[in-house]
C-alpha positions, -999 to 999 in steps of 0.1 A, spaced: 428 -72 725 460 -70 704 472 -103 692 503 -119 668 498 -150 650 525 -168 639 528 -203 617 540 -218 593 524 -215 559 494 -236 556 489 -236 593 456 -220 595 467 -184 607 442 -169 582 416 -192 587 419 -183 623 427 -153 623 387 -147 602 371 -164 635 389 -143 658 380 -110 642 343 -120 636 343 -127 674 362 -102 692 352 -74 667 391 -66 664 406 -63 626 439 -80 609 467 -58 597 487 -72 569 517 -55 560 513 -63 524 475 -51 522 491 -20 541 518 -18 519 492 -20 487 472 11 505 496 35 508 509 30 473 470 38 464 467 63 483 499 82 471 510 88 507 543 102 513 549 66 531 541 50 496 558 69 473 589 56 491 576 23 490 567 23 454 596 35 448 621 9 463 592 -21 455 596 -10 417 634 -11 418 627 -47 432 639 -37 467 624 -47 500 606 -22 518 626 -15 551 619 -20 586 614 15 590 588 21 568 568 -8 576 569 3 611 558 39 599 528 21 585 516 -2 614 523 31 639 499 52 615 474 20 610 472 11 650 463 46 659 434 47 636 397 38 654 392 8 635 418 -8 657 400 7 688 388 -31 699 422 -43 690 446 -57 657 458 -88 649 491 -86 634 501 -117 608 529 -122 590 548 -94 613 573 -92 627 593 -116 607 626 -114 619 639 -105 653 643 -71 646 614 -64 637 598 -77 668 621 -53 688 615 -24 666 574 -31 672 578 -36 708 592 -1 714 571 15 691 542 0 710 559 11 748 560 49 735 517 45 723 515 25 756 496 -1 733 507 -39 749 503 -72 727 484 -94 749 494 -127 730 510 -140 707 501 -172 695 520 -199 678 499 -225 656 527 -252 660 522 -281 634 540 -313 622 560 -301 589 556 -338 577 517 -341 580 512 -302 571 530 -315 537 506 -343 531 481 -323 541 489 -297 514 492 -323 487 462 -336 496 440 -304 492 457 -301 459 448 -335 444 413 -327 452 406 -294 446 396 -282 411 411 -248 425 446 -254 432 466 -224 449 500 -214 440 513 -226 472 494 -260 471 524 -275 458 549 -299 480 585 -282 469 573 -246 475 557 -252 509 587 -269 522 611 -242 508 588 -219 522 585 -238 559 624 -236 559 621 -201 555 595 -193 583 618 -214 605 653 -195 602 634 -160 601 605 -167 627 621 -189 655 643 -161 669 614 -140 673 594 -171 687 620 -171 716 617 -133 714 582 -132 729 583 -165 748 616 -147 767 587 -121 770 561 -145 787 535 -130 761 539 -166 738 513 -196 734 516 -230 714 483 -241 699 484 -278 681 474 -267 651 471 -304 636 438 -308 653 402 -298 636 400 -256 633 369 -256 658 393 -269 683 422 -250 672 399 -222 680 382 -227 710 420 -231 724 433 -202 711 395 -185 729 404 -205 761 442 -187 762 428 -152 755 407 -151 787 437 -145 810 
């Protein structure tokens, strides 16, 4: 099973994307965990990226792609990946698309956790106030600059995939059991 989650941050994707891993036995490539490897690893693919990421540069479509191409084709991903946080923009999505036709690899769903901006903000704010832990992105002015962003980048490919019949909305204001057990329902096609 081969899944993309999209959402806005805050949404849930990671806590969702734990419960779907622990029970389809599939694992969650992250570009920037990928990205993080290669460097390690001193791969020809991280040189370059440690390379432009140390002149402050974005690491290209290209090379991202490289990376998810050598990742998906390793066994680990022999029960299936969940990709999050990719594609981000439109071209990206076609780019993965058509690497995926030529290793005849499809993505089954992809899943959107839609959620009310306004309550997602209190929301935030509201973990903040009460945690002792607060994260970097608990913080009202950063989420919404960052919501704006996912919106003008992600949309596009949004319509992308549901032009592509492979797109489902989950309400993602409701309690994560539910969430989950709806995203569960959609996957038995």
């Amino acid at each position: 099973m081969n899944l993309i989650l999209f959402g806005p941050p805050g949404a849930g994707k990671g806590t969702q994307a734990e419960l779907l891993i622990e029970k389809f036995k599939i694992i969650q490539i992250s570009t920037g965990d990928m990205l993080r490897d290669e460097v390690k690893s001193k791969s020809e693919l991280g040189k370059n990226a440690k390379a432009l990421m140390d002149r402050g540069d974005l690491v290209p479509d290209d090379i991202i792609i490289a990376m998810i191409e050598k990742k998906i084709k390793m066994s680990d991903c022999i029960n299936g990946f969940i990709l999050d946080g990719f594609p981000r923009t439109l071209k990206q999505a076609v780019e993965l698309n058509a690497l995926l036709e030529v290793l005849k690899i499809k993505i089954d769903r992809v899943i959107q956790i839609d959620v009310n901006e306004d309550l997602l903000l209190e929301r935030i704010n509201k973990r903040a106030s009460e945690s002792v832990n607060i994260r970097n992105d608990d913080n009202y002015k950063i989420l919404k600059n960052r919501i704006k962003v996912y919106k003008n980048d992600t949309m596009p490919v949004i319509q992308y995939y549901r032009d592509l019949n492979k797109l489902c909305t989950i309400n993602g204001m409701q309690n994560i059991e539910k969430v989950f057990q709806e995203i569960v329902d959609i996957l038995w096609f």
